[in-house]
TIMITI-611964 format. One record per residue: x, y, z of N, C-alpha, C in turn; residue in three letters. Coordinates in nm, 3 decimals, decimal comma. Example, Ala and Ser with C-alpha at 12.3 -4.5 7.8 and 13.67 -1.06 7.14 Angstrom:
BEGIN
      nx      ny      nz     cax     cay     caz      cx      cy      cz nunu
   1,319  -0,569   0,780   1,230  -0,450   0,780   1,320  -0,330   0,780  ala
   1,285  -0,225   0,708   1,367  -0,106   0,714   1,290   0,003   0,787  ser
end
This chain:
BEGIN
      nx      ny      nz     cax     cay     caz      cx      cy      cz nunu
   8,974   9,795  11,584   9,090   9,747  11,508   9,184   9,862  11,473  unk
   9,327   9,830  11,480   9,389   9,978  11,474   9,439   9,951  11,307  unk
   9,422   9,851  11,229   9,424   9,805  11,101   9,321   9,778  11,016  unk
   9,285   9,852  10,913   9,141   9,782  10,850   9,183   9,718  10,719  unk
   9,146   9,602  10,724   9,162   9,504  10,589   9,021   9,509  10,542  unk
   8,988   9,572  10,398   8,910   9,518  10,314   8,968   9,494  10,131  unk
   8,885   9,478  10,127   8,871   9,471   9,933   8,792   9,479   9,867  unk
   8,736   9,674   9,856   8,686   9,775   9,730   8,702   9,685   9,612  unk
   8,764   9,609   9,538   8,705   9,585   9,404   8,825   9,409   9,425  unk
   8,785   9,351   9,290   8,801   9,198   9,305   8,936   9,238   9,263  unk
   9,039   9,118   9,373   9,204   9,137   9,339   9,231   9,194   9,398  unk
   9,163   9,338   9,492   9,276   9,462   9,572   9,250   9,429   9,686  unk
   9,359   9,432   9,757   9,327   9,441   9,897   9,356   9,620   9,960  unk
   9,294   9,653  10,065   9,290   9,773  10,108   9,337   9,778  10,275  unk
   9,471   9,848  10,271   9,519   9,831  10,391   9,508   9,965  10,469  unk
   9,452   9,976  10,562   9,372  10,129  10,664   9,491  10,125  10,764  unk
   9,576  10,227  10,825   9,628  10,233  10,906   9,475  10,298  11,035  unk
   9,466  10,270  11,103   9,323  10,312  11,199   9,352  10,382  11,341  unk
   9,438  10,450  11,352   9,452  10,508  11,477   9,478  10,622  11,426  unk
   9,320  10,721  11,366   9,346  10,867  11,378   9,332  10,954  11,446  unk
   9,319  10,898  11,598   9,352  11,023  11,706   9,504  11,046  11,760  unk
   9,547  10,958  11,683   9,691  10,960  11,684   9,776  10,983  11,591  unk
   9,728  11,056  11,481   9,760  11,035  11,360   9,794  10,921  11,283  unk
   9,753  10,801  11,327   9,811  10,655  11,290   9,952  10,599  11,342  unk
  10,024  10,697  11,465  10,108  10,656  11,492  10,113  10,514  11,519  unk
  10,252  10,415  11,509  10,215  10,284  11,583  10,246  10,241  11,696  unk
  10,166  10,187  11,736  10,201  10,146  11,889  10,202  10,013  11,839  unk
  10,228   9,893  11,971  10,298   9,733  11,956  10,126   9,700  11,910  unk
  10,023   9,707  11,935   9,940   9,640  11,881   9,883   9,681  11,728  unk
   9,963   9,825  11,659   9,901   9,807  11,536   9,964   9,766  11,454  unk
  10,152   9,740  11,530  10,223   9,657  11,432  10,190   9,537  11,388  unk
  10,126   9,504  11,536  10,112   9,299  11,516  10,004   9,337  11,362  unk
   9,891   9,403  11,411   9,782   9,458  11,353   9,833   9,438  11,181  unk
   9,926   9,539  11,162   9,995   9,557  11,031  10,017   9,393  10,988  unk
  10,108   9,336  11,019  10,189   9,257  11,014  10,091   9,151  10,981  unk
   9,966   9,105  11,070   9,889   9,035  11,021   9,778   9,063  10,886  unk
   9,816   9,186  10,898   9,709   9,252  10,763   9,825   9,210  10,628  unk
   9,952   9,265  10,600  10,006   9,243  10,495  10,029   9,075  10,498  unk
  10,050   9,012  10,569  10,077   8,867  10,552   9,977   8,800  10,504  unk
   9,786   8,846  10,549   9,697   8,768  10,461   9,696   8,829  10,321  unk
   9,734   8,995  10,298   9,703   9,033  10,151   9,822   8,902  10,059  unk
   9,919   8,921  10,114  10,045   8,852  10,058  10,017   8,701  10,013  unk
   9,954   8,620  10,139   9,892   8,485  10,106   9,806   8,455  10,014  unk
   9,690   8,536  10,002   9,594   8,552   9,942   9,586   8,522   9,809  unk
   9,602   8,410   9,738   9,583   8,408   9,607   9,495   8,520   9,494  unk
   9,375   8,515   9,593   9,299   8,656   9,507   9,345   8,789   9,508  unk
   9,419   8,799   9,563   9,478   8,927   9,580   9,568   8,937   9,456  unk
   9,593   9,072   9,427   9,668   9,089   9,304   9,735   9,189   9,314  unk
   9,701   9,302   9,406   9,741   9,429   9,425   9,724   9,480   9,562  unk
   9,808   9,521   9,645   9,733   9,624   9,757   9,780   9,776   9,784  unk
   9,691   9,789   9,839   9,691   9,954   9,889   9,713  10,051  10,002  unk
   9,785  10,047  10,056   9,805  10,080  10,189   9,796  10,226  10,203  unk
   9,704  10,292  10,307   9,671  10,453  10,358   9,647  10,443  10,521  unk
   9,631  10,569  10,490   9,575  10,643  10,699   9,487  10,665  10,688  unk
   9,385  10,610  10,793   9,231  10,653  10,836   9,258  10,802  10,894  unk
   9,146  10,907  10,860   9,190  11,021  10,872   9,250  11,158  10,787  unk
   9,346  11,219  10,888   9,391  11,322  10,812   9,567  11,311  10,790  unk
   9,617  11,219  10,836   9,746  11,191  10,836   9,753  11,028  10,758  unk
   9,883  10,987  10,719   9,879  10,869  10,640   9,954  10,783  10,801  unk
  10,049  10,848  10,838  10,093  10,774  10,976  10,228  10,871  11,043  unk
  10,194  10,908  11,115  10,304  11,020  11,221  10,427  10,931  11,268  unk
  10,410  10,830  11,243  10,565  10,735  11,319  10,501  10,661  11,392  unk
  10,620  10,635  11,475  10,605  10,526  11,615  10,539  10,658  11,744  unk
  10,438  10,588  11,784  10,352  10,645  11,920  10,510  10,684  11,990  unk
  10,496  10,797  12,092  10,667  10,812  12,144  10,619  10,845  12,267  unk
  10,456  10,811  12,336  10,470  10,749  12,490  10,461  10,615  12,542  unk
  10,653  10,670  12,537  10,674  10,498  12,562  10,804  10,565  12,658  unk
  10,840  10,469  12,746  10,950  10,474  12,826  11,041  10,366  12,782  unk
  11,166  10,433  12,741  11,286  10,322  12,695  11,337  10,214  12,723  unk
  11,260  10,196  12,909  11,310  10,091  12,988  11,246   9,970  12,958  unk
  11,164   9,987  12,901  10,998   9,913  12,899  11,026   9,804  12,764  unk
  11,074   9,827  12,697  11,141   9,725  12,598  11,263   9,748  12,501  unk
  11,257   9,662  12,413  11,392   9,716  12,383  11,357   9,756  12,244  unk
  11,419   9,860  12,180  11,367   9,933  12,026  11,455   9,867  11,963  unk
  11,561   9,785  11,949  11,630   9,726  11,851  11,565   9,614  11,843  unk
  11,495   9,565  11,886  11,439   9,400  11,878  11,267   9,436  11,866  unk
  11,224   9,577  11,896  11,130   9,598  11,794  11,161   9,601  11,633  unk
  11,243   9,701  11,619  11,284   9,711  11,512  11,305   9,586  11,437  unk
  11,384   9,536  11,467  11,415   9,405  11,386  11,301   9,267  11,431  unk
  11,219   9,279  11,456  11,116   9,170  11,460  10,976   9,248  11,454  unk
  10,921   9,328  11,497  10,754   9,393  11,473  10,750   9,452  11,387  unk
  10,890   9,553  11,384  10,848   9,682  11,248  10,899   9,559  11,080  unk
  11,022   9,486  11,133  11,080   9,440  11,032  10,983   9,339  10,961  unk
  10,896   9,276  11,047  10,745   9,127  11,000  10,696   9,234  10,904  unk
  10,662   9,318  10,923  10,530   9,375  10,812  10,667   9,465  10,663  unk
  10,714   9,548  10,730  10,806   9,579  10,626  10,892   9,455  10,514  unk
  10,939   9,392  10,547  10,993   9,256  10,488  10,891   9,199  10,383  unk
  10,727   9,167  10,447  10,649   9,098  10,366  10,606   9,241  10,267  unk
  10,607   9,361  10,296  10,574   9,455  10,193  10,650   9,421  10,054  unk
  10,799   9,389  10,111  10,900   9,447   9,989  10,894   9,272   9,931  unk
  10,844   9,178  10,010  10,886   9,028   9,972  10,738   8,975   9,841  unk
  10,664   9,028   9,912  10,488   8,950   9,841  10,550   8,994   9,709  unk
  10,497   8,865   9,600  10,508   8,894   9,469  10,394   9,001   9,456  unk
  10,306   9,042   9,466  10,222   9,149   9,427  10,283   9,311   9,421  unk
  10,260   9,375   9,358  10,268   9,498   9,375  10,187   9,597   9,499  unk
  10,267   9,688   9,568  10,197   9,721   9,713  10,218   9,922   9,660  unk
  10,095   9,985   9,682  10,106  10,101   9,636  10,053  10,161   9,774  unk
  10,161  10,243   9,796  10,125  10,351   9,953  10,007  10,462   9,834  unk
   9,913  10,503   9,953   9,804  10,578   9,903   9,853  10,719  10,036  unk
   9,930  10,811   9,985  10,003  10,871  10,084   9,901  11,017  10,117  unk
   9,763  10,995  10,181   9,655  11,080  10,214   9,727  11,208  10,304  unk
   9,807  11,236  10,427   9,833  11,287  10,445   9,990  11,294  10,522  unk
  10,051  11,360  10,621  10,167  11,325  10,684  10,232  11,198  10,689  unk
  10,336  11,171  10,665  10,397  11,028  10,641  10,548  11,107  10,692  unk
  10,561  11,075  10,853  10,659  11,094  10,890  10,705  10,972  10,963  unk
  10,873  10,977  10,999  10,931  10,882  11,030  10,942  10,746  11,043  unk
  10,882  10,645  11,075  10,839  10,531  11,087  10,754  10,501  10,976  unk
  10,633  10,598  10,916  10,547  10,622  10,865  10,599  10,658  10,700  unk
  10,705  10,754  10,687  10,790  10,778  10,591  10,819  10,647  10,501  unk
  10,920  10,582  10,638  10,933  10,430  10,569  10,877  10,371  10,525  unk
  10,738  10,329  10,593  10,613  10,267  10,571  10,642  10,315  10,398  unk
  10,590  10,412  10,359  10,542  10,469  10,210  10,695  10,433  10,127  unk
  10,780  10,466  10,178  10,906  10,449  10,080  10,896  10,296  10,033  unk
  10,844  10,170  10,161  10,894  10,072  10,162  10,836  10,010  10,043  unk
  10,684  10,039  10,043  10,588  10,042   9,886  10,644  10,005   9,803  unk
  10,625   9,990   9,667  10,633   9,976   9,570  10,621  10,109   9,452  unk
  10,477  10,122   9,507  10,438  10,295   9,404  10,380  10,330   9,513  unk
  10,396  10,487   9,468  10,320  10,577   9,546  10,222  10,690   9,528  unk
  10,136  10,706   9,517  10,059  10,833   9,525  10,012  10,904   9,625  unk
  10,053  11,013   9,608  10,105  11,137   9,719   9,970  11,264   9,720  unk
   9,872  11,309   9,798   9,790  11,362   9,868   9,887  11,548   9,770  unk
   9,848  11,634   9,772   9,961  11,750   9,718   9,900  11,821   9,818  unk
   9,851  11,773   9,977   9,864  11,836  10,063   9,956  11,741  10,198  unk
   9,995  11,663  10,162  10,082  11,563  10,211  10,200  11,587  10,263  unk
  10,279  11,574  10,295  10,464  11,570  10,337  10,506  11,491  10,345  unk
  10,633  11,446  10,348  10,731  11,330  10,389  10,819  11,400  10,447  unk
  10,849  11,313  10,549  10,925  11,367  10,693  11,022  11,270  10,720  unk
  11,146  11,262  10,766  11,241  11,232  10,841  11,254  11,262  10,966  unk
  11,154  11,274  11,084  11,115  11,339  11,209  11,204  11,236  11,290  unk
  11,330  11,201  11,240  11,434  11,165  11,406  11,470  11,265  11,472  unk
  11,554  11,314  11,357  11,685  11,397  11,466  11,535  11,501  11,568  unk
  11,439  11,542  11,543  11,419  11,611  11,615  11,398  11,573  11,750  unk
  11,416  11,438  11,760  11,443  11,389  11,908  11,587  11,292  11,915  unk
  11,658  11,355  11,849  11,765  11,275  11,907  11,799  11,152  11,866  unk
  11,735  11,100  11,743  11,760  10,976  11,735  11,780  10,923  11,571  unk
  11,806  10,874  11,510  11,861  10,804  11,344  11,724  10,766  11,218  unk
  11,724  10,742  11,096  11,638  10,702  11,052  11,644  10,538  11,132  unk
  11,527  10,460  11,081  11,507  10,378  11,104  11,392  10,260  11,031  unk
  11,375  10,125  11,004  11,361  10,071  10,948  11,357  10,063  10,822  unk
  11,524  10,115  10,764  11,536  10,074  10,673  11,504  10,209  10,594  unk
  11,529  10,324  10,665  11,477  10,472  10,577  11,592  10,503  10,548  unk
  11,707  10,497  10,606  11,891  10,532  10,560  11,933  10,465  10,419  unk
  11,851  10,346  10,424  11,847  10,252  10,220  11,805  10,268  10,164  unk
  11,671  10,304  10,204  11,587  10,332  10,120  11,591  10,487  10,039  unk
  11,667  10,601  10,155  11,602  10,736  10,093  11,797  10,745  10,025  unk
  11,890  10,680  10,005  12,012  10,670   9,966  12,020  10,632   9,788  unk
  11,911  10,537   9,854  11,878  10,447   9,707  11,826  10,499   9,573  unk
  11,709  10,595   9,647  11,601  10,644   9,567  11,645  10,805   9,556  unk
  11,715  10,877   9,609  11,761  11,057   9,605  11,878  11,022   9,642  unk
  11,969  10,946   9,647  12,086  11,000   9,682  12,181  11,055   9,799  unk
  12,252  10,987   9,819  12,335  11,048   9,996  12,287  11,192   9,995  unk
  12,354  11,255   9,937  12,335  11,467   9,989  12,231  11,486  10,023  unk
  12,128  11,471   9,965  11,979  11,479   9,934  11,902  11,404  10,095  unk
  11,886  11,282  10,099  11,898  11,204  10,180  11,954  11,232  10,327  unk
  12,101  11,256  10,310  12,146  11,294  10,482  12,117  11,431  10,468  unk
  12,061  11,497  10,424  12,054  11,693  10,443  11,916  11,607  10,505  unk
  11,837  11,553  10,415  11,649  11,557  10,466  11,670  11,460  10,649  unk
  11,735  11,388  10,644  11,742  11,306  10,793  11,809  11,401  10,899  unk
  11,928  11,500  10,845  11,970  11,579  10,952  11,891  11,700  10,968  unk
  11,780  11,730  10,893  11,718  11,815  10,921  11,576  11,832  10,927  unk
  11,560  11,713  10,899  11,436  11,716  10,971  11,283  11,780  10,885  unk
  11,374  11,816  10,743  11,269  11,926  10,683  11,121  11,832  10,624  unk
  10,982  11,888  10,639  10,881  11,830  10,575  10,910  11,853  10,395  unk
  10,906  11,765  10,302  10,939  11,758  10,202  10,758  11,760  10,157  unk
  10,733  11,844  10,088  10,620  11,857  10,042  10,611  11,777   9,896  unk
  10,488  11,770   9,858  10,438  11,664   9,746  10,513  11,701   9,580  unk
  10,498  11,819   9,594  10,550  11,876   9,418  10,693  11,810   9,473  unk
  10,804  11,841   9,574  10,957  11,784   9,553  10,956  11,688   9,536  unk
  10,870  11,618   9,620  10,876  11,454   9,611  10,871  11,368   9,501  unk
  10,752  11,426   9,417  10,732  11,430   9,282  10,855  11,437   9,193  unk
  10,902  11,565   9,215  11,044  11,575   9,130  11,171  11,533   9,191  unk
  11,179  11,449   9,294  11,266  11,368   9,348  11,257  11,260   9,384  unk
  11,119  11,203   9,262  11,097  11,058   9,225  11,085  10,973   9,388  unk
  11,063  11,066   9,411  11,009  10,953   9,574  10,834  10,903   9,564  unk
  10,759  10,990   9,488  10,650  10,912   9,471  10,604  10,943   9,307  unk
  10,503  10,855   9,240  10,488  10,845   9,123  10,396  10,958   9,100  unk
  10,316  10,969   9,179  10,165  11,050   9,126  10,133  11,145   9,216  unk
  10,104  11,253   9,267  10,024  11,351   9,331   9,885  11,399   9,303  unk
   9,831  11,383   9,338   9,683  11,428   9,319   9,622  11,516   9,418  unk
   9,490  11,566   9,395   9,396  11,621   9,498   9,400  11,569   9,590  unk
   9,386  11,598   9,725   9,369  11,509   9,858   9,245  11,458   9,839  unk
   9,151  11,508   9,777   9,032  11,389   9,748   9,014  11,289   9,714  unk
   9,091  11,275   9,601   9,102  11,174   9,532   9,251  11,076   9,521  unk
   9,355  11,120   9,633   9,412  11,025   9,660   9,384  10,868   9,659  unk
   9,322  10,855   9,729   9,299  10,718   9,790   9,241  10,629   9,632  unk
   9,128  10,696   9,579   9,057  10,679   9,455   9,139  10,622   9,345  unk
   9,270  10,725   9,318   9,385  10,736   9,237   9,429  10,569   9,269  unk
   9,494  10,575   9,384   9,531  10,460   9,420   9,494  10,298   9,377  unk
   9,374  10,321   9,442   9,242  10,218   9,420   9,257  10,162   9,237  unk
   9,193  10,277   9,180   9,210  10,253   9,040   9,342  10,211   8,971  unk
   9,431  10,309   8,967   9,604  10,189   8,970   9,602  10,061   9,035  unk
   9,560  10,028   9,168   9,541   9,843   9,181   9,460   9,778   9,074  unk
   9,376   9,845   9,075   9,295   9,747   8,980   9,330   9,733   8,817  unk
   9,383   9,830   8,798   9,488   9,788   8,652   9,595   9,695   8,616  unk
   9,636   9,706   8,721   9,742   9,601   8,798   9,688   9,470   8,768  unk
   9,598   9,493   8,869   9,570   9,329   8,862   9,471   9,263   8,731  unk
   9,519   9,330   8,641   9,499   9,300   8,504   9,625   9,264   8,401  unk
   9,737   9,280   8,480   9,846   9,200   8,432   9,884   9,079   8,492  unk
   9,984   9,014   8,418   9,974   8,882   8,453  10,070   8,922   8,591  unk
  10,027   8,808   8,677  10,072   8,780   8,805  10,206   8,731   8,793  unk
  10,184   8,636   8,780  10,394   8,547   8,736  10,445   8,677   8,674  unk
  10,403   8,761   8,579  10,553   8,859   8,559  10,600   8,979   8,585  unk
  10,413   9,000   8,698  10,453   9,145   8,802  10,474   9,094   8,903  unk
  10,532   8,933   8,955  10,593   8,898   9,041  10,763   8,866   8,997  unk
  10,796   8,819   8,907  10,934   8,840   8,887  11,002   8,932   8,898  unk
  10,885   9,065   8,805  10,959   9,180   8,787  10,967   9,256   8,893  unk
  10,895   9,232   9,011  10,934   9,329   9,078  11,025   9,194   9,193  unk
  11,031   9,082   9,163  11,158   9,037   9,250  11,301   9,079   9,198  unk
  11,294   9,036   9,040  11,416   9,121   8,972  11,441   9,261   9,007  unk
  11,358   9,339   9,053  11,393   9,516   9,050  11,432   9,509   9,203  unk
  11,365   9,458   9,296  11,396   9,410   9,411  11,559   9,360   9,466  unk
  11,587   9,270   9,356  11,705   9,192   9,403  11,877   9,306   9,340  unk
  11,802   9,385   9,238  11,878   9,421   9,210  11,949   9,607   9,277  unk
  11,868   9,601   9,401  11,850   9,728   9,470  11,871   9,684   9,657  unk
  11,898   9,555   9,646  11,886   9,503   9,804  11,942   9,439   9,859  unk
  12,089   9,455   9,826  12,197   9,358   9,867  12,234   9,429   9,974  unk
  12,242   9,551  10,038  12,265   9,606  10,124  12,195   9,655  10,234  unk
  12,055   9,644  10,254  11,928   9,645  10,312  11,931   9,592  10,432  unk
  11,925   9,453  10,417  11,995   9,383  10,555  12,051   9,463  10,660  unk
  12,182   9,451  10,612  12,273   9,526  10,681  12,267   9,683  10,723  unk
  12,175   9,749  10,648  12,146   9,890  10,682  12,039   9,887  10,779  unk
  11,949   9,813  10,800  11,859   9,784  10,914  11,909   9,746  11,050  unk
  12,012   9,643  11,047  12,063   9,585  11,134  12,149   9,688  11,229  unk
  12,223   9,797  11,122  12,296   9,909  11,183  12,193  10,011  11,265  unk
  12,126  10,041  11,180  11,945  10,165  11,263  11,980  10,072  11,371  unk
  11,944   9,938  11,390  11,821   9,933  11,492  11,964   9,951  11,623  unk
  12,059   9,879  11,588  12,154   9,870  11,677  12,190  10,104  11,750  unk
  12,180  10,149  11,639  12,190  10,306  11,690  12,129  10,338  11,752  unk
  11,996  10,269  11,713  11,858  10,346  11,790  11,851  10,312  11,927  unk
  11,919  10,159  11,948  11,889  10,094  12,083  12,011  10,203  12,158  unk
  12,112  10,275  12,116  12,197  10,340  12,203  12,148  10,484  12,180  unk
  12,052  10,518  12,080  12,067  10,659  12,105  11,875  10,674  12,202  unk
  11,808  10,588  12,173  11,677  10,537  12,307  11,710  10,579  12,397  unk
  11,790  10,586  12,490  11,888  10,572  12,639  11,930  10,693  12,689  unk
  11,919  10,804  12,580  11,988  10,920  12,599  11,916  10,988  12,661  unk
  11,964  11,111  12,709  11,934  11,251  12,762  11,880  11,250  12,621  unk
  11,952  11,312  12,522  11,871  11,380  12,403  11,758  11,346  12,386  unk
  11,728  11,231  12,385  11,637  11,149  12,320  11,479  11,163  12,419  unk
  11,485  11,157  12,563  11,426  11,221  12,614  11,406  11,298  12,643  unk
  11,478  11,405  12,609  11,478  11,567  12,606  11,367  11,594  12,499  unk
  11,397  11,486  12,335  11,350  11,573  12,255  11,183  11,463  12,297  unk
  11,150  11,393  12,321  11,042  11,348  12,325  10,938  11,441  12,445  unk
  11,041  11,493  12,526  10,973  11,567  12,658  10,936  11,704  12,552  unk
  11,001  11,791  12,446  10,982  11,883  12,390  10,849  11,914  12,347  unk
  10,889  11,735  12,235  10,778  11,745  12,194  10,597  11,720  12,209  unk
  10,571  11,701  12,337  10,497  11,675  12,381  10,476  11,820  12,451  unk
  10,547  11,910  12,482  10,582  12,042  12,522  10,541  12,200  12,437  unk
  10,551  12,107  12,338  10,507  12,164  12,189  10,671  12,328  12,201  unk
  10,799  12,287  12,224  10,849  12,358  12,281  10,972  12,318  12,189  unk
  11,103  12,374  12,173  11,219  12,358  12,108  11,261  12,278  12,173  unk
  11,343  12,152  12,108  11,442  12,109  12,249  11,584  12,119  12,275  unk
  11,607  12,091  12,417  11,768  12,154  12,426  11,863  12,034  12,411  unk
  11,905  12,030  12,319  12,003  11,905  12,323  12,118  11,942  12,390  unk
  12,220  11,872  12,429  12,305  11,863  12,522  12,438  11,746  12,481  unk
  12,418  11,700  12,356  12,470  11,557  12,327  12,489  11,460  12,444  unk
  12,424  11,409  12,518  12,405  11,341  12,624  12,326  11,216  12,569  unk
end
């Protein structure tokens, strides 16, 4: 399974990203994977809280990037595989807390932003890993990191690509808590289960109210990614920087 669904204590559900020879990158079967994992926590009447992490030493490296561009199309991933599981994250009345164990870059970034709360590994990073191949945030990371730090802040971290370590993140309110990498996950765990000691009806309003009042523009900022991504997929750059990085080598962009 490249997804592990259980539930450590009554009310939480526990969501495993499971592909750590890959750092949890996703490929098309751990989205479905995802997608069917948050939709039963979401259904789930017993559920009250969930928890989403990376099996491993990474929380999730992005989208797998051996893939050939011809082979499908990334805007209609985007907006239907990545968008099914992201959508029901931000939609389930429950509260959804990323358990951010280690690397949480690009695709993976989002993943944790898309959360609710977060607790952050203080050997962890958050990454914006496009431009280094040529290509835009995406699902919904251009709203999200605008929303929460601010344009400057925001387009400096996407145009450059920098790993944002746990103490900034901390003090740039991108995640709530940092802890030991040991006890990440633990941290986590225990915040669900407090949770789900409040009432349900009004940690479901409240976070539709905090929701509605942060997401009138979301839509439309997704719709723009996926449409960039499907033209900047296609490029020289874009396979330049994916050939790099597999190269373990700088890459030469060319704006092509």
């Amino acid at each position: 399974m490249t997804v592990k669904y259980e539930t450590p204590h009554d009310g939480v559900a526990l969501i495993t990203l499971n592909r750590p020879d890959k750092l949890n990158a996703y490929d098309r079967q751990m989205r479905a994977d995802m997608a069917h994992a948050v939709k039963q926590a979401g259904s789930d009447e017993a559920i009250r809280a969930v928890v989403i992490t990376g099996e491993g030493r990474a929380f999730c490296a992005g989208a797998d990037v051996s893939f050939s561009s011809e082979e499908y199309s990334i805007e209609d991933i985007l907006n239907t595989e990545y968008a099914a599981f992201l959508h029901t994250i931000r939609s389930m009345p429950k509260p959804v807390i990323a358990a951010v164990n280690g690397p949480a870059a690009g695709i993976g970034m989002t993943t944790a932003l898309t959360c609710d709360l977060r607790v952050m590994s203080e050997e962890a990073y958050l990454m914006s890993a496009f431009a280094n191949i040529g290509l835009v945030p995406d699902g919904g990371l251009s709203y999200l990191l605008t929303q929460q730090i601010g344009y400057a802040r925001a387009y400096q971290l996407a145009i450059e690509a920098e790993k944002l370590d746990a103490a900034r993140a901390l003090e740039w309110g991108l995640v709530n808590r940092v802890t030991p990498a040991s006890e990440t996950l633990e941290n986590a765990i225990a915040w669900a289960v407090t949770l789900t000691e409040r009432a349900p009806a009004a940690l479901a309003m409240t976070k539709r109210s905090f929701r509605a009042a942060c997401d009138a523009g979301l839509s439309n900022a997704m719709a723009f990614e996926a449409m960039a991504q499907r033209t900047l997929i296609a490029s020289e750059d874009c396979a330049e920087g994916v050939k790099a990085l597999f190269e373990k080598r700088k890459p030469n962009f060319k704006g092509k």
